[in-house]
C-alpha positions in Angstrom: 0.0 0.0 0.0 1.0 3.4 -0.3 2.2 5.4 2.2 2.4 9.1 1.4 -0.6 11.2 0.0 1.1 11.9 -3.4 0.6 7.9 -4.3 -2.7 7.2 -2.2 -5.7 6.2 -4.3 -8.1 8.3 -2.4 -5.4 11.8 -2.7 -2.7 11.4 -5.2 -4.8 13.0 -8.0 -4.8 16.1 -5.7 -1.0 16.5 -4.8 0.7 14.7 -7.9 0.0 14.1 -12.1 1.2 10.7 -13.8 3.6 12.5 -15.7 6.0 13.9 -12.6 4.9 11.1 -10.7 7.4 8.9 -13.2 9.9 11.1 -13.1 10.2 9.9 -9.4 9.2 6.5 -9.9 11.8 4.7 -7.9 12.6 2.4 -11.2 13.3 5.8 -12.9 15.5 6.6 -10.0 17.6 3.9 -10.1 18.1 4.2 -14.1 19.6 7.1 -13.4 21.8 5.9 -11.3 22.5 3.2 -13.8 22.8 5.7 -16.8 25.7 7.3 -14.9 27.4 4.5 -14.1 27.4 3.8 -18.1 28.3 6.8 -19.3 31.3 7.1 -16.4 32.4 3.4 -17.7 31.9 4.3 -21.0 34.3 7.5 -20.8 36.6 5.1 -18.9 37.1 3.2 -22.0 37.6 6.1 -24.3 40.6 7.0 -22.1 42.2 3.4 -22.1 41.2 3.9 -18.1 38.8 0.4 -18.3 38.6 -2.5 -21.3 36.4 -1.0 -24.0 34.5 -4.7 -23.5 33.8 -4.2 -20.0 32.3 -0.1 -20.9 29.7 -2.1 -23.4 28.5 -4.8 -21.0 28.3 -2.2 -18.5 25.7 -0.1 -20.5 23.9 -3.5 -21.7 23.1 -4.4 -18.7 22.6 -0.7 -17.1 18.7 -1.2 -17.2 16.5 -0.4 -14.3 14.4 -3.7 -15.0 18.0 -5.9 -14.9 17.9 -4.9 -10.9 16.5 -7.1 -8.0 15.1 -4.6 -6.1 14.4 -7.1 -3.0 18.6 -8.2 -3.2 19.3 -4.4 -3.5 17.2 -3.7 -0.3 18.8 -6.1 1.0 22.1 -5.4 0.5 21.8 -1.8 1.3 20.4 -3.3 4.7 23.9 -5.2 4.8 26.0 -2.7 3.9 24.0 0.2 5.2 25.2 2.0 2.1 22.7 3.2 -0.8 24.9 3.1 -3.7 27.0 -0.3 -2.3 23.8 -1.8 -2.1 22.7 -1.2 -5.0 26.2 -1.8 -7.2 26.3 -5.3 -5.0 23.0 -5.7 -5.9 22.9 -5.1 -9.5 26.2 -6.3 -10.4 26.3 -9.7 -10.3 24.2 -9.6 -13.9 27.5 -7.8 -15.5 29.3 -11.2 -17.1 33.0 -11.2 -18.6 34.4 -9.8 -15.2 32.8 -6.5 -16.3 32.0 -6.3 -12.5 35.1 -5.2 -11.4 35.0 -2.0 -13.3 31.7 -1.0 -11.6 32.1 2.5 -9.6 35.6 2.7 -11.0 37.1 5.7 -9.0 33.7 7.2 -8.4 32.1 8.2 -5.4 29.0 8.0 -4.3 27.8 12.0 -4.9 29.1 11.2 -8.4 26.1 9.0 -9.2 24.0 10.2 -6.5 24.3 14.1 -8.0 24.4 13.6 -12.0 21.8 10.8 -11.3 20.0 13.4 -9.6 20.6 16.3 -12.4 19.0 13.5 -15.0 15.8 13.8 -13.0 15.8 17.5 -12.9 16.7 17.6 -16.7 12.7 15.4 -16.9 10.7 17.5 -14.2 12.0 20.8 -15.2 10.8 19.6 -19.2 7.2 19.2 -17.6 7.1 22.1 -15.8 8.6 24.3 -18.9 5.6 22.5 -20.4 3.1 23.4 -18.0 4.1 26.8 -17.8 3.6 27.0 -21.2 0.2 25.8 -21.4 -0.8 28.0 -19.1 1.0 31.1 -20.4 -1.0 30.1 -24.2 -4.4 29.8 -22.0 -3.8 33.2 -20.0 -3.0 34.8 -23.6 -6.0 34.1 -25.3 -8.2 34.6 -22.2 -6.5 38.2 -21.8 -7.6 39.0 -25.4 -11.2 37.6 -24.6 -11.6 40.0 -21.3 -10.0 42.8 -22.6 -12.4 44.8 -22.2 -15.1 43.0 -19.6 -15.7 46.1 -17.0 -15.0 45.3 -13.6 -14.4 46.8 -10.5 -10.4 46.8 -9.1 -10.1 46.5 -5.5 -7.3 48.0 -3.0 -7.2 46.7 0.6 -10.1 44.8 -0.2 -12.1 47.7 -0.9 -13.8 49.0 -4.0 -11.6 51.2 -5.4 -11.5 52.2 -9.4 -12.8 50.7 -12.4 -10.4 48.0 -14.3 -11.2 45.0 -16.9 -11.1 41.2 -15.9 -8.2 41.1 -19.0 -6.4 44.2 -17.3 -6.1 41.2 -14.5 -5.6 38.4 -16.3 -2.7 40.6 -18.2 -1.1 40.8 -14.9 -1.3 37.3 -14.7 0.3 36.6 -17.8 3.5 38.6 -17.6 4.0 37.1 -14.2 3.7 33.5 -15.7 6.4 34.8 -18.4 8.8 35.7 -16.0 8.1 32.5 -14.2 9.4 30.9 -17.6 12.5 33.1 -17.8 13.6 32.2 -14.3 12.9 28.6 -14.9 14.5 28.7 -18.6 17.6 30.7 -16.9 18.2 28.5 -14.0 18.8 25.3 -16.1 22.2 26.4 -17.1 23.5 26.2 -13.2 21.0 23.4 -12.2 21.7 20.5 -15.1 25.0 20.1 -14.2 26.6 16.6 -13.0 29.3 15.7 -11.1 31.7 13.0 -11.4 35.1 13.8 -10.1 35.2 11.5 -7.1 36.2 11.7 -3.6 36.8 15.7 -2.2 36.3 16.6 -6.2 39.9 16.3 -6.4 39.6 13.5 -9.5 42.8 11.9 -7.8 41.0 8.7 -8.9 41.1 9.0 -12.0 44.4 10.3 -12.4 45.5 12.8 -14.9 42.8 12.4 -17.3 40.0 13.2 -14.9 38.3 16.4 -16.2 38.7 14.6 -19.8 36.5 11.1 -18.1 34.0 14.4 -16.5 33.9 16.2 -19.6 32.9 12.8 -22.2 30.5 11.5 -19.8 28.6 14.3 -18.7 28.2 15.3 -22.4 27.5 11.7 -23.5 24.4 12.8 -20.1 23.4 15.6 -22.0 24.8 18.0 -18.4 27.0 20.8 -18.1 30.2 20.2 -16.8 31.3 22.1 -13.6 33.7 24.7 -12.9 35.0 23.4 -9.5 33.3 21.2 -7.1 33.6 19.0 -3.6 32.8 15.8 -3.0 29.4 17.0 -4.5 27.7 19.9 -6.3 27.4 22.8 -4.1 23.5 23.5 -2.9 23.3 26.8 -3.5 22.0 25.2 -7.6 19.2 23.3 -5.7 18.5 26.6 -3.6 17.7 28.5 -6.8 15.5 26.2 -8.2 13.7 25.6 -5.3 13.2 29.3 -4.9 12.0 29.4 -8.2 9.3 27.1 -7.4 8.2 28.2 -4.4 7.9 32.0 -6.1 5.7 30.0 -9.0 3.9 28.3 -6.8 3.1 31.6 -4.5 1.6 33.3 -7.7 -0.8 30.2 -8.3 -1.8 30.3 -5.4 -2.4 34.1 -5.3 -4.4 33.7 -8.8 -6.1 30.5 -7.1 -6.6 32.5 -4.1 -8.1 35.7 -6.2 -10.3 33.4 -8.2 -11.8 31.7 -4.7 -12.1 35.7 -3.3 -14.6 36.7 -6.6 -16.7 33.4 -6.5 -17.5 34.4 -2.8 -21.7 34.7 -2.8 -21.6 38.4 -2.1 -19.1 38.8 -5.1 -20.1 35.5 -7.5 -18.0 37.3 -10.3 -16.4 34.3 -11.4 -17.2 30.7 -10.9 -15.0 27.3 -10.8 -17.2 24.8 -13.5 -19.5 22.9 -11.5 -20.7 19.0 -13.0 -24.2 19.8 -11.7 -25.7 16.2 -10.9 -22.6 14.5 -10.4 -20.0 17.4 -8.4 -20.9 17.7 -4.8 -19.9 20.3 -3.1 -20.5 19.7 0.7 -21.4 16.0 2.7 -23.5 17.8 4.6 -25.1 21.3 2.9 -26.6 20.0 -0.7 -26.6 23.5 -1.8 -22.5 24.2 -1.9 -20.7 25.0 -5.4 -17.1 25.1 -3.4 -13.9 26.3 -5.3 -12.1 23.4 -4.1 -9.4 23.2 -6.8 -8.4 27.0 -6.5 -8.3 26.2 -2.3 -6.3 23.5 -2.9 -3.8 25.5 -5.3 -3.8 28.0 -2.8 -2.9 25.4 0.3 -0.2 23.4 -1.9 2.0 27.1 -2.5 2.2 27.0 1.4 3.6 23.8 1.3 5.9 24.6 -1.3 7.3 27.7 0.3 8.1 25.4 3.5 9.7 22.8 1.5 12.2 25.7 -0.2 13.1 26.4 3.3 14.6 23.2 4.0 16.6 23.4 0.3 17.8 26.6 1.2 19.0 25.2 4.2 20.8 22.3 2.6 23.6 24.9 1.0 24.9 25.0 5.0 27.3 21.7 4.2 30.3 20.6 6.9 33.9 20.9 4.8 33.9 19.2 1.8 30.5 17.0 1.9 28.2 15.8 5.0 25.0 13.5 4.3 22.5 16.5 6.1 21.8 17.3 2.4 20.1 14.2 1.3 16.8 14.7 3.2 16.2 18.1 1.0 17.7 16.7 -2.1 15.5 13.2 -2.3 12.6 14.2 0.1 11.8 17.9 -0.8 12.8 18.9 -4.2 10.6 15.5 -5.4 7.9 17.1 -3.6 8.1 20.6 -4.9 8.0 19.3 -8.0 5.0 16.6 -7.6 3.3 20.0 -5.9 4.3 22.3 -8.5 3.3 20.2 -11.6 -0.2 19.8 -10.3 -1.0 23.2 -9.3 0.4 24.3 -13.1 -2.5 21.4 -14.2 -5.3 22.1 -11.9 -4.8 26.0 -13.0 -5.2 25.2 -16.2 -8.2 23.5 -15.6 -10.2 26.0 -13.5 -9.0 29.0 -16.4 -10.0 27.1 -19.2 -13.5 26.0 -17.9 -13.6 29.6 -15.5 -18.1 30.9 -15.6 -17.2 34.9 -16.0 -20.3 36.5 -15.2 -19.5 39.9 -17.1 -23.2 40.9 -15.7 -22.4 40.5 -12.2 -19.2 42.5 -12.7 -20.7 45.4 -14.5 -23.7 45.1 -11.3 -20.8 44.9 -8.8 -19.4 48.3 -10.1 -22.3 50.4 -9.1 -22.7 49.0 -6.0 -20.9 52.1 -4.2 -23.6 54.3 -6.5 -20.3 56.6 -8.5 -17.9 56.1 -5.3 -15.3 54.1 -7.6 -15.5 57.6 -10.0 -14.0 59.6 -7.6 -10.8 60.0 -9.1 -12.4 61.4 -12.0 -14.3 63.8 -10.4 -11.4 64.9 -8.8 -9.0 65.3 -11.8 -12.0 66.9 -13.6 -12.5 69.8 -10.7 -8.6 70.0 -10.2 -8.7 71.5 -13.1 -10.3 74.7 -11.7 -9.6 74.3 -8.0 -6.1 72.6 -8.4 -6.0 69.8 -6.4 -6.3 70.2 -2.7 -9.1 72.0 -2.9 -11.0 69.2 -5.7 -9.7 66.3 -3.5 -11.1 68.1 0.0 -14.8 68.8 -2.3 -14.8 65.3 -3.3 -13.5 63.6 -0.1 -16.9 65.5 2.0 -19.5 64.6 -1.1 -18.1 60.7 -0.3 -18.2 60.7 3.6 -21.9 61.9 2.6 -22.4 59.6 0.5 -21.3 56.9 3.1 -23.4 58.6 6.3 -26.8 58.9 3.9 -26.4 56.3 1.5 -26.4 58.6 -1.4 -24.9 58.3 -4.8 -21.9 60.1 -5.4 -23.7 62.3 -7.9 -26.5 63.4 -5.7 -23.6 64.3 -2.8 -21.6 66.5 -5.3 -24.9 68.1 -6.9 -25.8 68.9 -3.2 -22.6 71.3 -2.7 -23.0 75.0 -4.3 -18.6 75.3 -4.6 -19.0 72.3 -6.9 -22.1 73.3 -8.5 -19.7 76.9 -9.7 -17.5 74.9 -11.5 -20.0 71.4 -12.9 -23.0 71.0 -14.6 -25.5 68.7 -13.5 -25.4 66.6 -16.3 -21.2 67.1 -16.4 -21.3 65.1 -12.6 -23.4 62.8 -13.8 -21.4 61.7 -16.6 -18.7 62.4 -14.5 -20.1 59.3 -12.1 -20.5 56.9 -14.7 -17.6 54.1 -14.5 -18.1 52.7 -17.2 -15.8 54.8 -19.5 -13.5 55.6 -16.5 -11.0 52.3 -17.4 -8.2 54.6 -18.2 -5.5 52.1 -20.4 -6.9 48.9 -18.7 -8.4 47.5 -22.3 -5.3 48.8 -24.4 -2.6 47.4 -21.5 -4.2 44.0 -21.8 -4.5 43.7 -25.5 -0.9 45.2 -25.7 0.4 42.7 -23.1 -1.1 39.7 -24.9 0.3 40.6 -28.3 3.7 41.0 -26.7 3.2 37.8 -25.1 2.0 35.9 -28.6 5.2 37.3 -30.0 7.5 36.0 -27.5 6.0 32.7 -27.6 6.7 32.8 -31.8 10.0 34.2 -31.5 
């Protein structure tokens, strides 16, 4: 049976999707570790280091499905040593004495890190994927809202009139910098390591950075400048900082979408399957936006998994073991995490009810309030503005104390009355028109955005 949420039958479609969940299929794990072991063996050979025979039945036999996993347990159990057990373990299919060239010089980081940058090379691919998706999806939704009037809000207050694509445009050009940072970081985070104990290749002899440089290439990784007995965290830091930033703005554009499907707001609405969805066990009436909550919950475990990454770069001398926890425990995680919150987003965006009606309602619910600034600007020009933002400031606190509309107030005051027309307040009042560059700002940013994507 399983034993952590991201496998369980009942949960594992909530905190995982099938593609990252192979990436960290233990099977997939250990090829990794196996694909190393080739690629260092088959370096080896070039060299004149190892027989060229003993290289070729290495990688024949470097297959995940070749290894006993119950004589690998087993043998790490013996040994109490993961990548003993698992070379005792897996060895004894290698014929022609091929065996005894196994590991040759390596240490363990060697395989455990550029084992480990083969499984970031396959999550990051997913996530780049995901990303995209959702950038295309927040483009062409951005392009649909441009202009669908709705209120903005400040401190959780009404404050000027905006456009659900004005939004969504911030949205976008978050999610593209999202791809930048994770495009950028793959330069310092695919890199492997296989330069033995302390880094100092003395193993290998002089040919060492020649072995690093054909096997890492034949890995499709970078090569490192200078490392210990293992790549330096601070590579795993960044990326895991760059995961929990993504996953902080899914869950703020999670959290944003649960905030307008509130009843008193019902602006926007996750799809509901009526007559098969239920919402509540106990209240037959609920519609809950359980996806965008779940989004929202799964960015706060993401930003306290980063913390224990971070925490990893803190490394005794040249290598200590505190780092394996993070490396194997957390970053997996993040990424399980990260993959379906970029899925799930998706999801609720493409099948998101906008109810433009509600909106447009929702704007005049302060009767002209969210006009303000216009009237203001407008009178400014013939009081300046100290005196049009203390006229404007009095006709709202009316408007608050007698439940007035914002026209009414100002009509009610003789100073403004010198300088406005009935009919100029009025107009003046109206949000509709009061959008400033909202519309043209979100059409812009998509077309930039469309442009990027074909360049």
């Amino acid at each position: 049976m399983a034993s952590t949420p991201f496998d369980y039958v009942t949960m594992g479609s909530e905190f995982n999707t099938p593609a990252m969940r192979a990436v960290w299929e233990e099977r997939n794990v250990i090829q990794k570790w196996l694909d190393v072991e080739a690629a260092l063996a088959g370096a080896q050979a070039k060299v004149g280091m190892i027989p060229t025979e003993a290289a070729e039945e290495i990688a024949l036999k470097a297959k995940a499905d070749r290894v006993d996993l119950e004589r690998v347990r087993a043998e790490i159990r013996r040994s109490g040593h993961l990548i003993v057990g698992l070379i005792r373990g897996w060895s004894p299919v290698l014929e022609g004495g091929a065996d005894r060239y196994v590991h040759y010089g390596a240490s363990s980081p060697d395989v455990l890190d550029t084992g480990f940058a083969l499984l970031l090379k396959e999550a990051l691919a997913i996530i780049q994927q995901e990303l995209l998706a959702l950038h295309d999806l927040l483009i062409e939704m951005t392009d649909r809202h441009a202009s669908t009037l709705m209120v903005g809000r400040t401190h959780g207050q009404h404050a000027l009139p905006i456009t659900f694509g004005f939004k969504l445009a911030i949205w976008l050009s978050e999610i593209g910098r999202h791809l930048d940072r994770v495009e950028a970081c793959r330069a310092r985070v695919l890199v492997g390591n296989l330069t033995g104990a302390v880094g100092s290749q003395a193993a290998f002899g002089a040919r060492g950075a020649e072995i690093q440089r054909i096997a890492l290439e034949a890995l499709g990784l970078a090569v490192p400048e200078i490392v210990t007995h293992m790549l330096q965290r601070d590579r795993h830091a960044e990326l895991a900082s760059i995961l929990a930033s993504m996953g902080s703005s899914l869950g703020k554009m999670a959290h944003e979408i649960y905030l307008l499907q509130k009843t008193e707001v019902a602006e926007v609405h996750e799809a509901f399957r009526s007559g098969e969805q239920v919402g509540s066990s106990s209240m037959p009436h609920k519609r809950n936006p359980l996806r965008c909550e779940n989004i929202w919950g799964m960015a706060k475990v993401l930003r306290g998994l980063s913390v224990a990454v971070l925490d990893s770069q803190e490394i005794e001398h040249e290598n200590d073991i505190s780092l394996f926890a993070p490396t194997y425990v957390a970053i997996p995680a993040m990424f399980m995490l990260s993959a379906r919150m970029l899925h799930d987003l998706q999801r609720i965006l493409r099948h998101l009810v906008v109810d433009a009606a509600r909106m447009r309602a929702n704007l005049g619910l302060t009767h002209g309030l969210v006009a303000s600034e216009r009237v203001m600007i407008a009178l400014a020009e013939k009081v300046g503005k100290p005196a049009a933002h203390r006229l404007v400031y009095e006709a709202a606190m009316e408007c608050h104390a007698k439940s007035i509309s914002l026209a009414e107030a100002l009509s009610a005051q003789p100073e403004v009355r010198r300088f406005l027309r009935p009919e100029e307040i009025e107009a003046l009042c109206a949000p509709d028109s009061y959008t400033g560059t909202s519309v043209q700002q979100a059409r812009d940013m998509a077309r930039r955005a469309r442009s990027r994507r074909r360049s």
